[in-house]
C-alpha positions as CSV (number, residue, x, y, z in Angstrom):
1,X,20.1,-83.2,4.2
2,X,22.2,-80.1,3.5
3,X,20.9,-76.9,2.1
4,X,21.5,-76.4,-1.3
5,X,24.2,-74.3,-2.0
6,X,24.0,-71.2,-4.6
7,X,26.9,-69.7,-6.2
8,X,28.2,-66.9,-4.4
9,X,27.7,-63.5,-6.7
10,X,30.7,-61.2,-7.4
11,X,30.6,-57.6,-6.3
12,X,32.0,-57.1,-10.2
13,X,28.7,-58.8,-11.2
14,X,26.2,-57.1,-8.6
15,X,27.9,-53.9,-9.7
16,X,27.5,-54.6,-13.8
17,X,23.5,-55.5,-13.0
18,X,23.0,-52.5,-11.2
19,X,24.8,-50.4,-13.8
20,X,22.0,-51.8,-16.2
21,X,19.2,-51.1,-13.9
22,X,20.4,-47.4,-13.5
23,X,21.2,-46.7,-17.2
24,X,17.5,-48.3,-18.3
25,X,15.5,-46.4,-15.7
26,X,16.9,-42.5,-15.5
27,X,16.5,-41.7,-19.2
28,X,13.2,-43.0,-18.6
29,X,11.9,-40.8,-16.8
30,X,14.1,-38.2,-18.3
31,X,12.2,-38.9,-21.5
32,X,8.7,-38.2,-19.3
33,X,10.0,-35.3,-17.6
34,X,10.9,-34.0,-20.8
35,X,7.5,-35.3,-22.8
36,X,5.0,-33.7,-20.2
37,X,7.6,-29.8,-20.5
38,X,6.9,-30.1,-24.0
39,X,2.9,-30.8,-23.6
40,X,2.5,-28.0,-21.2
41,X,4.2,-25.7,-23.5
42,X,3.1,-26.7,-27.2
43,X,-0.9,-27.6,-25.8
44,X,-1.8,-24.0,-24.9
45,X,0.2,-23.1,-28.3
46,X,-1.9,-24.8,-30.0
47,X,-5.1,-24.6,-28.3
48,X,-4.7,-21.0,-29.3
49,X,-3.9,-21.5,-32.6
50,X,-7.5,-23.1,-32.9
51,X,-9.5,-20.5,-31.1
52,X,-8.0,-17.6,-33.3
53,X,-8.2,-19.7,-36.6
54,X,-12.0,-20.2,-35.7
55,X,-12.4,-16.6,-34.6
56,X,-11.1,-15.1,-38.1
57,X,-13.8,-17.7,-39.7
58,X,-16.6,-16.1,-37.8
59,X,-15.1,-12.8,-38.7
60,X,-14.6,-13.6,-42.3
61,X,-18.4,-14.9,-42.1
62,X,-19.7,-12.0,-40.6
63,X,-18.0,-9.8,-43.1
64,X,-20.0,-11.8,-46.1
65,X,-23.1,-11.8,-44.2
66,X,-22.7,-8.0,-44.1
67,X,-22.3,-7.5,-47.7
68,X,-25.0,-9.8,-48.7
69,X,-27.5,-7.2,-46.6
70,X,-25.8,-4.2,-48.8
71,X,-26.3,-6.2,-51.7
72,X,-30.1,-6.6,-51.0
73,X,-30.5,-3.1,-51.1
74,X,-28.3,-2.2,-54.6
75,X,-30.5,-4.3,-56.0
76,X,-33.4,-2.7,-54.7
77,X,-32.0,1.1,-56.1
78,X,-31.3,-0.7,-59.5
79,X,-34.7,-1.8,-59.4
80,X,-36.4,1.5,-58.9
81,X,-34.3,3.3,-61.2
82,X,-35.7,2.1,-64.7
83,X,-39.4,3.4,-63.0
84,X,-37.7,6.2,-62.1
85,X,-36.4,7.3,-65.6
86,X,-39.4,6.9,-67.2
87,X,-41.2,9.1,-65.1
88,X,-39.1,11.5,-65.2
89,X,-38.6,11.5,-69.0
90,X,-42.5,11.8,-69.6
91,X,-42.8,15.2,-67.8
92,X,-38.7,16.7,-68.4
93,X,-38.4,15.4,-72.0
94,X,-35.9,18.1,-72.5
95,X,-33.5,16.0,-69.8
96,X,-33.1,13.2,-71.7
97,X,-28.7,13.8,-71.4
98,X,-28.7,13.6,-67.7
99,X,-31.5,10.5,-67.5
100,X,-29.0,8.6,-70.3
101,X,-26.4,9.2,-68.0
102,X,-28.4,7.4,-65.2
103,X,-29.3,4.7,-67.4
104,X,-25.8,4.4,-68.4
105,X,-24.4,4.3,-64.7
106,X,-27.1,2.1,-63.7
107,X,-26.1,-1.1,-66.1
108,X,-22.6,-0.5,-65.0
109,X,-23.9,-0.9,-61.4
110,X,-25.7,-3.5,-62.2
111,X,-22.9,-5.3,-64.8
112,X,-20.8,-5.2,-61.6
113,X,-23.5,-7.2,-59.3
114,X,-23.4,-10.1,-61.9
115,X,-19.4,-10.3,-61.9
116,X,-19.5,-10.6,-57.7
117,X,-17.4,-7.6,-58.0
118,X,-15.7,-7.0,-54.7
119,X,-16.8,-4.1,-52.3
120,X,-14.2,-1.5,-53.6
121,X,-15.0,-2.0,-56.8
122,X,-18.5,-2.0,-56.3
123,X,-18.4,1.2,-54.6
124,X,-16.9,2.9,-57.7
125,X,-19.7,2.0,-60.3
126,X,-22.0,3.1,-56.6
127,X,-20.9,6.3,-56.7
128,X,-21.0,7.5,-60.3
129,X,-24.6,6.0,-60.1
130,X,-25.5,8.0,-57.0
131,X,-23.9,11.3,-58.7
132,X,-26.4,10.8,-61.7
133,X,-29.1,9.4,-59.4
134,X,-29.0,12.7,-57.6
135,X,-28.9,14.9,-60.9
136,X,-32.3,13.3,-61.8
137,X,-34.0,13.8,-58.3
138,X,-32.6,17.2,-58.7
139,X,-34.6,17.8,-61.5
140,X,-38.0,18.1,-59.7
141,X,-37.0,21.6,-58.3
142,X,-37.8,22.9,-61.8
143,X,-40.5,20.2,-63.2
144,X,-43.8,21.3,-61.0
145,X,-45.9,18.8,-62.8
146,X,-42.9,16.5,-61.1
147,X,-43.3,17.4,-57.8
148,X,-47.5,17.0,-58.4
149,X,-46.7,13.2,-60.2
150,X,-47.6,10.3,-58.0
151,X,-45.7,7.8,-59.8
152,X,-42.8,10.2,-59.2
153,X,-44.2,11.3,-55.4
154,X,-44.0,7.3,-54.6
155,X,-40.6,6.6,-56.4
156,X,-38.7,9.3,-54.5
157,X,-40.5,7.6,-50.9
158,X,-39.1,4.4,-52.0
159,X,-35.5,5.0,-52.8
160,X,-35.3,7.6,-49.7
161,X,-35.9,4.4,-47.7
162,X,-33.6,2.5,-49.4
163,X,-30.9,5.1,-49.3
164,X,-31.1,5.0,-45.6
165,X,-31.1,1.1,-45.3
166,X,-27.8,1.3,-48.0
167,X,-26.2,3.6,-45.4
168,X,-27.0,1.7,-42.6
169,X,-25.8,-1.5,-44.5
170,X,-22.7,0.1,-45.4
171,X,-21.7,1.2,-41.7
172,X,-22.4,-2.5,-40.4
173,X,-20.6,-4.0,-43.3
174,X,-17.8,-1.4,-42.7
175,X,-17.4,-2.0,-39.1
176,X,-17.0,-6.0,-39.5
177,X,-14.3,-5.1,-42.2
178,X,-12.5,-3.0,-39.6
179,X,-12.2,-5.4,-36.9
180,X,-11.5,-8.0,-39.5
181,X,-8.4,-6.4,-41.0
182,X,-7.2,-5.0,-37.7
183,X,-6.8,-9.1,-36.4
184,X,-5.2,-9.6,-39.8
185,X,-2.5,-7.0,-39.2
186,X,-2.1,-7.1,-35.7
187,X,0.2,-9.5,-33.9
188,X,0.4,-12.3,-32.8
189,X,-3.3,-12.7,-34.7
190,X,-1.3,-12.0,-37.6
191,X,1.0,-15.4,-38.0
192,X,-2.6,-17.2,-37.9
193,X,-3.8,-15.1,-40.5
194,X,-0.9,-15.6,-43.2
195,X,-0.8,-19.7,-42.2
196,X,-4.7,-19.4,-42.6
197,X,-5.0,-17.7,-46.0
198,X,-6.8,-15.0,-44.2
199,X,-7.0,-11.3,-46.9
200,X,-8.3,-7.9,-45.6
201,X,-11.7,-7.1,-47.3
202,X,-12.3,-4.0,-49.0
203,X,-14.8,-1.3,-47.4
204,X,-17.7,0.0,-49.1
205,X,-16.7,3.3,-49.9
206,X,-19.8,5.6,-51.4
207,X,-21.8,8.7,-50.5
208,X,-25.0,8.1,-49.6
209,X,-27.8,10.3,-52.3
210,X,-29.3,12.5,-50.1
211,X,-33.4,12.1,-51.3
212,X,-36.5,14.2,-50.0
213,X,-38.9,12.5,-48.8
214,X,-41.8,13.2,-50.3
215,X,-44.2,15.8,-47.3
216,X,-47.2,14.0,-48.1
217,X,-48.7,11.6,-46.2
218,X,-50.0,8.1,-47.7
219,X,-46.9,7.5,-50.1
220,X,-45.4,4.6,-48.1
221,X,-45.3,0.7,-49.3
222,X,-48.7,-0.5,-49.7
């Protein structure tokens, strides 16, 4: 029994199948070459995209959490005030100009704090308050019966402390702001901050009111 013969294939024929063969695998793995050039570029891209975007969300964080310790402590001066002025107005009742003044600055202050008014603005109704919070404190240089007033005696201990924590409030909150807004307008931190929605905060611009503290022992908190 013979073999069985096949039909002989053309060289035309094994030439047009290999043709096909070629043409289906090179763009193949043209197409992977280019695929895995495109992942090594556009992965660290945005690998860093998310690490910065993240970083100005702690930053941004950090900046409230500041402000929120300042804010403590504004509160705590508006407090005392309203003790303060009337102590003061039962032994200076020839003041009462300078103590409306601090009454006056003090519901600005305070008119401010229940509008979430931003830093900057806060600090301007601050510092008129602190200018007629100092002019009353002044006032016990020439009141004696002041300076011999307990009431008075443990007021001025109480904001002198709260003066100091304001300051130190303020130079935390400050120095978050700073390196906040320098990533905002630095670059390349800066093309994540406008595609973020990222906005420099305002600092807390206000002079601290310098206080005595009272040279008697026994006038801390109790």
């Amino acid at each position: 029994m013979s073999p069985t013969a096949y039909p002989a294939t053309s060289g035309a024929e094994s030439g047009v199948a290999g043709g096909w063969s070629g043409f289906g695998t090179l763009p193949g793995v043209k197409f992977a070459a280019l695929l895995c050039c495109l992942v090594f570029l556009v992965l660290p891209v945005l690998i860093w995209l998310l690490v910065s975007y993240n970083r100005f969300v702690r930053q941004r964080n950090g900046v409230h959490t500041a402000w929120r310790q300042v804010d403590v402590e504004l509160q705590r001066r508006h407090d005392l005030i309203p003790r303060l002025v009337e102590t003061v107005r039962a032994a200076a009742r020839h003041e009462q100009t300078t103590l409306q003044l601090l009454a006056e600055a003090r519901s600005g202050a305070v008119a401010a704090r229940a509008s979430h008014a931003d830093a900057y603005a806060q600090g301007q109704v601050e510092q008129r308050l602190a200018g007629a919070l100092g002019s009353v404190l002044g006032l016990a240089e020439g009141y004696p019966q002041l300076q011999a007033n307990r009431n008075f005696l443990q007021l001025q201990y109480e904001l002198a402390q709260t003066e100091d924590r304001i300051a130190a409030g303020r130079r935390f909150y400050n120095g978050n702001v700073r390196e906040y807004n320098t990533r905002i307008e630095a670059f390349p931190s800066a093309v994540v901050a406008k595609l973020g929605g990222f906005r420099p905060a305002h600092y807390f611009q206000v002079e601290q009111v310098h206080v005595r503290t009272p040279p008697v022992v026994g006038y801390g908190p109790r």
